[in-house]
C-alpha positions in Angstrom: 78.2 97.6 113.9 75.5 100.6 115.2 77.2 103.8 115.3 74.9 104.3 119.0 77.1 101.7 120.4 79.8 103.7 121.2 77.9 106.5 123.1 79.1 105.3 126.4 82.4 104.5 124.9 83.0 107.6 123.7 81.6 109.7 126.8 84.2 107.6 128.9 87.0 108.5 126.6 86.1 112.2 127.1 88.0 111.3 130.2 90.8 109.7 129.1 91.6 112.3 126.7 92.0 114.6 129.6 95.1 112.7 130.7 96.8 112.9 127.1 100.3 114.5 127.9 99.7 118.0 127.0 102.6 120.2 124.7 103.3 121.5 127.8 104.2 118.6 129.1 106.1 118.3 126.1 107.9 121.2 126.9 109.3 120.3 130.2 110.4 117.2 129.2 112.2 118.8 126.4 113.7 121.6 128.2 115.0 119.1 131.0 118.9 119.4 131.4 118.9 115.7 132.4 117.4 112.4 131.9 116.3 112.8 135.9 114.4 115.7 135.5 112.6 114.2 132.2 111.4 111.6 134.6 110.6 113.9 137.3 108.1 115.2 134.5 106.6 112.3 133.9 106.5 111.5 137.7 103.4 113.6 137.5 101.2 111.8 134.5 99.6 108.2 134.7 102.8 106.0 133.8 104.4 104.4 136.9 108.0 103.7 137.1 110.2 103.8 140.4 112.5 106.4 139.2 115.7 105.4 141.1 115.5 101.9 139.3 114.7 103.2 135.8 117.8 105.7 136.1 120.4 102.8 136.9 118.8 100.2 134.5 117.5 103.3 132.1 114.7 100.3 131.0 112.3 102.5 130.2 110.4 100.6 127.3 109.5 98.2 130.8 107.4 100.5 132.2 105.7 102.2 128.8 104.7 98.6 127.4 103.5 98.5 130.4 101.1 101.2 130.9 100.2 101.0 126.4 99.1 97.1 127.7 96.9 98.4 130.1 95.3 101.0 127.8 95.0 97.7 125.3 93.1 95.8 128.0 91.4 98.2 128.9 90.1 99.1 125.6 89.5 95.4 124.8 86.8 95.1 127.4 85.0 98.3 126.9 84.3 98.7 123.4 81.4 96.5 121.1 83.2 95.6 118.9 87.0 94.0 119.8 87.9 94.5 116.0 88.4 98.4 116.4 90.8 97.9 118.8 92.8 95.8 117.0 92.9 98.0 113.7 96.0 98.8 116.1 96.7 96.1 118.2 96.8 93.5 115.5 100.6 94.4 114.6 101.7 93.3 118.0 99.9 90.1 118.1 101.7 89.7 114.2 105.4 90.9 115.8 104.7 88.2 118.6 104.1 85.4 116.2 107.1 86.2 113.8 109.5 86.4 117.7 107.9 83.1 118.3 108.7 81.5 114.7 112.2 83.1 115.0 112.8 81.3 117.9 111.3 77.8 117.1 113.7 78.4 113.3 116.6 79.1 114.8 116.5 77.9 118.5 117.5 81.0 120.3 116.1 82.7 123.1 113.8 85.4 122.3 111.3 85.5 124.8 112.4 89.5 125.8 111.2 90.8 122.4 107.1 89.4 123.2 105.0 92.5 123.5 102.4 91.8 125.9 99.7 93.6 123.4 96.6 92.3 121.4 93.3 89.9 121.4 95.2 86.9 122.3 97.5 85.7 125.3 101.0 85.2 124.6 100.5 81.5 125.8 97.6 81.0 123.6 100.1 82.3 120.5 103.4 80.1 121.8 100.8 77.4 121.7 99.5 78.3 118.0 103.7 77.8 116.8 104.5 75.0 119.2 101.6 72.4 117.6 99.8 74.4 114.5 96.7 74.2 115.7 94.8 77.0 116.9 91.9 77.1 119.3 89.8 80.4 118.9 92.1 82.6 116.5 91.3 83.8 113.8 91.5 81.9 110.9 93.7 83.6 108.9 96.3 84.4 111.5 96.1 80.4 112.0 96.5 80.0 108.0 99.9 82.5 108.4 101.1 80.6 110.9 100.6 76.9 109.4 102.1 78.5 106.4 105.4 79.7 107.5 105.9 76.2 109.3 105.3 74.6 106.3 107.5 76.7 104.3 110.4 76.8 107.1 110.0 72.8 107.0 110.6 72.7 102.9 113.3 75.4 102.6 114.8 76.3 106.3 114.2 79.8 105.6 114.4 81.7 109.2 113.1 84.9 107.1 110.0 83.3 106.2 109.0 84.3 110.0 108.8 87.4 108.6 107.3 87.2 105.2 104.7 85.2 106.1 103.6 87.4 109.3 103.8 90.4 107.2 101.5 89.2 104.4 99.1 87.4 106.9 98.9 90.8 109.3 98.0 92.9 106.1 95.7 90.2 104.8 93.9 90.5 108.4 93.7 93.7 108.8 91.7 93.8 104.9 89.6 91.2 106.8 88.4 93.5 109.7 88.1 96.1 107.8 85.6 94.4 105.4 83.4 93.2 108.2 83.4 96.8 109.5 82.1 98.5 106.6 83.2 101.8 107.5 84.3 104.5 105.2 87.1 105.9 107.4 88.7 102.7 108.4 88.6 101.4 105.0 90.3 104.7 103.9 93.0 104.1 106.9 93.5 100.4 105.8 93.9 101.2 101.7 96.4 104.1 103.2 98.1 101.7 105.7 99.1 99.3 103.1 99.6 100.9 99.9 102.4 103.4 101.5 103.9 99.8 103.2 103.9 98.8 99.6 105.5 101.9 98.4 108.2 101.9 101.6 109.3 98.6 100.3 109.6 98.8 97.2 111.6 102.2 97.9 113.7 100.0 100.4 113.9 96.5 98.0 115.4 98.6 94.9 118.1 100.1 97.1 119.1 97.0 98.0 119.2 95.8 94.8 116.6 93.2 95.5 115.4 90.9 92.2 111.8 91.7 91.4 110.5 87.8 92.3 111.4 89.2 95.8 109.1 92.0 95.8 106.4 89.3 94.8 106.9 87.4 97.9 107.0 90.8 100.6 104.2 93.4 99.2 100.4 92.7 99.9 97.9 92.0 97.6 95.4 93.5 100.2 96.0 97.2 98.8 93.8 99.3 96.5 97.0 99.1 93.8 97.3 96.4 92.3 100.6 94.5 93.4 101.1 93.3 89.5 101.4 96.9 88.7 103.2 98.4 91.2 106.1 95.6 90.7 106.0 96.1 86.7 106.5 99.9 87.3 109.5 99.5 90.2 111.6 98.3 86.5 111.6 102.4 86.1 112.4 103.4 89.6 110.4 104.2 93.1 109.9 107.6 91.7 108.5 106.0 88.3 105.8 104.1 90.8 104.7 106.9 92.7 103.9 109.0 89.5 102.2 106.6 88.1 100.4 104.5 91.0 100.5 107.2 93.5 100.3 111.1 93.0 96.2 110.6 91.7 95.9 109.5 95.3 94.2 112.2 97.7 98.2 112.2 99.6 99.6 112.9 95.8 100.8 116.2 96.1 102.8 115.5 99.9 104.3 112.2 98.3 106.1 114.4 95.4 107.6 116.7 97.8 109.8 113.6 99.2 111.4 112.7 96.0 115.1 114.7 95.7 114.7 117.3 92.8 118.7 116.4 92.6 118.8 112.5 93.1 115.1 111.7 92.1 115.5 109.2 95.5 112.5 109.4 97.8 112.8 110.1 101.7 112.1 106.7 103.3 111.5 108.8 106.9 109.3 111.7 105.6 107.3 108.3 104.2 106.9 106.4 107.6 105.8 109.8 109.5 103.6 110.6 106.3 101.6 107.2 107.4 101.1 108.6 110.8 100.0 112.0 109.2 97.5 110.3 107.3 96.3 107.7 109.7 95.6 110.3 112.0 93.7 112.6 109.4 91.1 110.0 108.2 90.3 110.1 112.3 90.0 113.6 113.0 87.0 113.5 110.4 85.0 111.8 113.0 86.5 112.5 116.5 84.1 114.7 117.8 81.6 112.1 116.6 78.6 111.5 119.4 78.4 107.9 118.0 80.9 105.6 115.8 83.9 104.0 116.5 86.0 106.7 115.3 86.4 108.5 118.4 88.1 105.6 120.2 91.0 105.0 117.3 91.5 108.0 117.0 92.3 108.3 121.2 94.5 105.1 120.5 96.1 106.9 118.2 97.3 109.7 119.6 98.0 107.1 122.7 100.5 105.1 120.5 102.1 108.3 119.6 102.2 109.4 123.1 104.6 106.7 124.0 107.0 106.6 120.9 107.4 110.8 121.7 108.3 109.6 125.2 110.6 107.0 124.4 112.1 109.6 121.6 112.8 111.9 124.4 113.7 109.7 127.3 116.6 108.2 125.2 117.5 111.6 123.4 118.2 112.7 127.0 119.9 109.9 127.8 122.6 110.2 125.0 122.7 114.1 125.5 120.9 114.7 122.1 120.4 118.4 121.6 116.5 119.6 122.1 116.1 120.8 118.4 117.0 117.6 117.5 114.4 115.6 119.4 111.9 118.1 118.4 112.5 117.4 114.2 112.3 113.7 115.1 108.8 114.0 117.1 105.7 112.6 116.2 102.7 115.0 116.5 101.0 115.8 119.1 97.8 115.2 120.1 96.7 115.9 123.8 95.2 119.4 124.4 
């Protein structure tokens, strides 16, 4: 991967940045006594919707798949290297394959849940779970999927949809970030998966889950050793993140989530601590003539474009007060 390869790419998304919704835009939406006048707010941005329809059938996840698909595509076929965009797209293409497994397990109809998004066709995937042979997938997204055939075919185990993707989609992403051999991403990726690590572990001992449990769900694809982190969890999530965590450039924000009167950790503050970081390790090279930096970082603030919308589309559609939808946003990132 040359860093000059992305000259044109990133001159081009000079452009698209301009059409980032603004916190103006923001504003409006927020401000909007209705869900009609939210819409008439986005009316005037690049996502289409017939407005009339989307009121009576208030689908609006339709039309913002939609438009994020197109960005996808669009991505896909303008930058070097197809990896970069799927640092991001990759966890659609993952959700696809566990909705498809799902549905082969346990026979239902889940075709509504695909996601349009990532490298490969839908078709190309149904065909991958249908027979267990892939064409030109990757290798270990083929492995993942063999796998959790040949596991559902031993134990029945409709879950193992899910535990398989999970591991294989953080076992990928480790891959592409390996071949890219780029400080920032790797960074992103070690970030990515030890806090998904730390989330479930968090979640797992809430539920009282055993600890051969947490040995099949966390990834062995972090920079903490999965051994260690699952000894530790014996003493509590708080014990982990002392021990495993708080030497970690994100220490000090990770100890203001754990209750100074229940010692529990805030699950929430975690997730949107994921974004935080995600988006930090970007900034460093945003600006950035060359590099691929530049183009995550507008997919980024794309991705969190759409989940503010939908936040705010379905706050005003169940009448949730504006503070509220404001503590629950994700940052924003257009000018």
């Amino acid at each position: 991967m040359q860093e000059i390869d992305y000259k044109g790419v990133n001159t081009i998304l000079r452009t698209y940045e301009l059409k980032l919704l603004a916190e103006a835009d923001y504003d409006r939406m927020l401000k909007a006594s209705s869900l009609k006048d939210a819409l008439d707010v986005l009316k005037g941005t690049g996502y289409e919707f017939d407005e009339k329809e989307t009121l009576m059938n208030k689908n609006f996840e339709g039309f913002l798949i939609k438009h994020l698909a197109e960005v996808y595509q669009d991505l896909f076929s303008i930058t070097p290297v197809a990896e970069i965009v799927e640092l991001f797209a990759l966890r659609y293409t993952y959700h696809n394959l566990k909705v498809l497994l799902k549905q082969r397990f346990s026979g239902e109809d889940l075709e509504q849940l695909l996601i349009p998004i990532g490298k490969y066709s839908i078709a190309s995937l149904k065909k991958l779970v249908e027979t267990g042979d892939g064409n030109d997938e990757h290798p270990i997204l083929i492995e993942g999927v063999q796998e959790a055939l040949r596991d559902f075919d031993e134990g029945h185990r409709i879950e193992a949809a899910t535990i398989f993707m999970d591991t294989y989609y953080f076992r990928h992403l480790r891959s592409i970030s390996d071949k890219l051999q780029h400080p920032s991403i790797a960074k992103m990726v070690d970030g990515m998966i030890d806090l998904y690590n730390l989330s479930t572990i968090i979640r797992s001992l809430k539920q009282n889950k055993p600890r051969g449990f947490l040995y099949t769900v966390l990834s062995s694809s972090g920079s903490i050793s999965k051994r260690d982190l699952i000894e530790e969890s014996i003493n509590g999530p708080s014990a982990v993140m002392r021990k495993h965590y708080f030497s970690k450039e994100y220490g000090a924000r990770l100890s203001n989530m754990i209750s100074d009167t229940t010692n529990e950790v805030d699950t929430q503050k975690l997730d949107k601590l994921v974004d935080e970081l995600t988006y930090e390790l970007i900034a460093e090279g945003l600006y950035q003539p060359f590099g691929p930096i530049p183009l995550l970082g507008y997919l980024f603030a794309k991705e969190k474009e759409v989940t503010n919308i939908r936040l705010i589309l379905v706050g005003k559609d169940n009448q949730i007060e504006e503070q509220i939808l404001r503590e629950r946003m994700r940052p924003i990132y257009g000018s």
